[in-house]
C-alpha positions as CSV (number, residue, x, y, z in Angstrom):
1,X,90.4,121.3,11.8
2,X,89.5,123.3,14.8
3,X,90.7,127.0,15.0
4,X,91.6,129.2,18.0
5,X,89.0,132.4,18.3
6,X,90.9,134.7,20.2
7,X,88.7,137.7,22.1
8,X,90.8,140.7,22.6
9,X,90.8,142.4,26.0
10,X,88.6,145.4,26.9
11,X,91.7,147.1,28.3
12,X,93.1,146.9,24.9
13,X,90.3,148.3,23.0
14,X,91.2,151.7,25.0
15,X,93.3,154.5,24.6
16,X,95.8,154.7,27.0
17,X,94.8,157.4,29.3
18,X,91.2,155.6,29.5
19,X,93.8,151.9,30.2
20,X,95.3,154.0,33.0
21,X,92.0,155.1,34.4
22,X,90.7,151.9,34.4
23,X,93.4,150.3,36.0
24,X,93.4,152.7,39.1
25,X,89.6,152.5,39.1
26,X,90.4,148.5,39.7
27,X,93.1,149.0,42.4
28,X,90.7,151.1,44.4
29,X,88.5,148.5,44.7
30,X,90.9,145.9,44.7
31,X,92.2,147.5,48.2
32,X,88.3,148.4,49.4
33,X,87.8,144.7,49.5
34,X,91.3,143.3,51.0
35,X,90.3,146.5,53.9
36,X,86.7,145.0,54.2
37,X,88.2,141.2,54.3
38,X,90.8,142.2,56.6
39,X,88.5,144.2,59.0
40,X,85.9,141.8,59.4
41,X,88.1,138.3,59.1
42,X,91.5,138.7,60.4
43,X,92.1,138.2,64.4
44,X,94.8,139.5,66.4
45,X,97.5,136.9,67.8
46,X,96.1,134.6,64.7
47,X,96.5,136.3,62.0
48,X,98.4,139.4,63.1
49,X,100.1,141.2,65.8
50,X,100.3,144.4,67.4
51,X,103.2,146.4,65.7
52,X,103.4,148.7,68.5
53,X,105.4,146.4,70.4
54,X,108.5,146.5,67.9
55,X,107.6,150.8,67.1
56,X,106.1,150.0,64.0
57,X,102.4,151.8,64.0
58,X,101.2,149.2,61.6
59,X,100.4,145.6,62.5
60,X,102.6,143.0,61.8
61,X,101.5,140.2,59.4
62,X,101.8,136.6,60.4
63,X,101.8,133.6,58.4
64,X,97.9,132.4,58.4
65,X,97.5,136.2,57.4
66,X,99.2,136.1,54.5
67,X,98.5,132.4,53.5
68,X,94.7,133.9,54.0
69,X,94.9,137.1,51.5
70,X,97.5,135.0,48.9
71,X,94.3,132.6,48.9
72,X,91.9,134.9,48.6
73,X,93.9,136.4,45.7
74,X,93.8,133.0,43.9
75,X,98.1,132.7,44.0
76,X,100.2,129.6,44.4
77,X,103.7,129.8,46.5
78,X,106.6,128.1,45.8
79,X,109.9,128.2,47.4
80,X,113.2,127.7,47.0
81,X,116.5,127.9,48.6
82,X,118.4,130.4,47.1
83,X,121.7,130.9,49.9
84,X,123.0,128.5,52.6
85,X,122.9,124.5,53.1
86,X,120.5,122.2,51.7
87,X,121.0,119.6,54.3
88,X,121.6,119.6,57.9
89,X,124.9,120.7,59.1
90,X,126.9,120.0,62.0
91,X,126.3,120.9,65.7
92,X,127.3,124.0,66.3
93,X,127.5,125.4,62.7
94,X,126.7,128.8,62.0
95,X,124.9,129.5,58.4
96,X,122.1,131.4,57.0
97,X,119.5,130.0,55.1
98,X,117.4,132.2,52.0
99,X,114.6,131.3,50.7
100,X,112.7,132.9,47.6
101,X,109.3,132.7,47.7
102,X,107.4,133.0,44.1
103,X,104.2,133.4,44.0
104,X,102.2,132.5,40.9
105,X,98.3,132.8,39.5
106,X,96.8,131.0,37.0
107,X,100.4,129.8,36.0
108,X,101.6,133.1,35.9
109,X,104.4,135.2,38.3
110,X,102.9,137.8,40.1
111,X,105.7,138.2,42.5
112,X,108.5,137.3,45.0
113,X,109.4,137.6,48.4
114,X,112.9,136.6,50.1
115,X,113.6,135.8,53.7
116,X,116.1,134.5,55.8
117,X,117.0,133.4,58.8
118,X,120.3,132.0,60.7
119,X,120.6,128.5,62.2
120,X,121.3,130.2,65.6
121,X,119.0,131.9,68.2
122,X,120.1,134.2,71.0
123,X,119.5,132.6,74.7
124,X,118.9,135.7,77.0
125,X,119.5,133.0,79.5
126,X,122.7,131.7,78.8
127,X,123.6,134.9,77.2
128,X,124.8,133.5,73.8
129,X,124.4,132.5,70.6
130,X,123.2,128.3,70.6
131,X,121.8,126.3,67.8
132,X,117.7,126.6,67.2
133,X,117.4,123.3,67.8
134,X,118.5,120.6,70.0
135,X,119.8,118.1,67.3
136,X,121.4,119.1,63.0
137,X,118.4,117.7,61.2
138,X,116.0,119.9,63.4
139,X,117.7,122.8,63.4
140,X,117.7,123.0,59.9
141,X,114.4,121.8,59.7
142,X,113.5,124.9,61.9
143,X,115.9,127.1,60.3
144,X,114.4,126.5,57.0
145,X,110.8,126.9,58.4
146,X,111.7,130.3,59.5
147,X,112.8,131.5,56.7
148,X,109.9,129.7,54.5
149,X,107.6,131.7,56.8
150,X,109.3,135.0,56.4
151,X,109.5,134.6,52.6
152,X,105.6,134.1,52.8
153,X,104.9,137.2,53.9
154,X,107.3,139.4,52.2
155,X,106.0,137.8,48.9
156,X,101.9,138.8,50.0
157,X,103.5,142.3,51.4
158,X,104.8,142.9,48.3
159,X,102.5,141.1,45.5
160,X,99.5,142.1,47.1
161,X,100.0,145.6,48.1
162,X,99.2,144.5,51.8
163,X,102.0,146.6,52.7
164,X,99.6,149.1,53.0
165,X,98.1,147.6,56.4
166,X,101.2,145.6,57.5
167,X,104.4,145.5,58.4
168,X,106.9,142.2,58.1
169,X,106.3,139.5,61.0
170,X,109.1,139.7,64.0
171,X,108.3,136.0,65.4
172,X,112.1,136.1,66.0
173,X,111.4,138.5,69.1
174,X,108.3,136.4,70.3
175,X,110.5,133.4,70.7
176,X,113.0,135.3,72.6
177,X,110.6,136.6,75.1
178,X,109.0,133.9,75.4
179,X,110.0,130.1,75.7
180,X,113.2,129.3,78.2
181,X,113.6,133.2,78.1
182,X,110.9,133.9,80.5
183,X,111.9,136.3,83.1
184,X,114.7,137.5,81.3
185,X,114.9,140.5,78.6
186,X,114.9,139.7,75.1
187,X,117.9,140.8,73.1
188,X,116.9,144.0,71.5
189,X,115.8,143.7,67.5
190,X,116.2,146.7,65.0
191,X,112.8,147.1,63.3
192,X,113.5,147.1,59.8
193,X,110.7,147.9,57.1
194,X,109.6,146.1,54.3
């Protein structure tokens, strides 16, 4: 018959002020290396923006930024919709969709992140509210995208204390200055913290 050996943790064999010590003597370094990794691999308009732009003084994560430092840390995503339509709706339709990211290591939760985002865009053009996409099943394909990518980062903002160095990403405003809104002004965002 085999038998399980099981090695208690060093942590454990502590009291609890030397636990405590050891744990913040861990997080230093943990956030000494993500500054290092950060400062010598990340690239601005690929892996994060400028947050001056939207009056944040913090840069603004993107997705290949925080699919970069969720690798690095060893975590698995998933999502899943937790508001709004599974499947495409009709033209026109107004809904929201929310997605719950969860974000796992070694089989185990380390953290969530939500985000959201509506099946509408503003045209500074036209001056109104149309649908993201030019047909249902892409606008909800887009829709759903969004708010995948938005649930991304909130989850590495918040599981990986990179909230430290950014701010949430505001690609919503980028694809109202740019795109078929060139030359006109983009709607005007609030900036809303993490």
């Amino acid at each position: 018959p085999s038998s399980v050996v099981r090695v208690p943790s060093p942590l454990a064999q502590l009291s609890p002020i030397s636990q405590l010590e050891e744990s913040f003597a861990m997080a230093v370094r943990q956030r000494e290396l993500m500054e290092e990794f950060i400062r010598s691999r990340f690239r601005e308009g690929e892996h994060y923006m400028d947050g001056a732009t939207f009056g944040s003084k913090k840069k603004v994560l993107l997705q290949p930024g925080a699919q970069l430092i969720h690798y690095c840390h060893g975590h698995a995503v998933d999502f899943d919709i937790v508001a709004g339509p599974m499947a495409a709706q009709d033209t026109g339709s107004k809904y929201t969709l929310v997605i719950k990211a969860k974000v796992t290591r070694r089989e185990q939760v380390q953290g969530h992140g939500l985000g959201s985002c509506s099946s509408m865009i503003w045209s500074g053009k036209e001056m109104r509210l149309k649908d993201r996409a030019v047909s249902p099943d892409l606008t909800h394909n887009a829709t759903l995208k969004m708010a995948k990518k938005r649930a991304l980062v909130d989850s590495c903002l918040n599981t990986t204390a990179a909230a430290e160095f950014f701010t949430q990403d505001l690609e919503e405003y980028g694809e109202q200055k740019g795109g078929e809104q060139k030359g006109s002004e983009p709607r005007p965002q609030r900036f809303i913290k993490p």
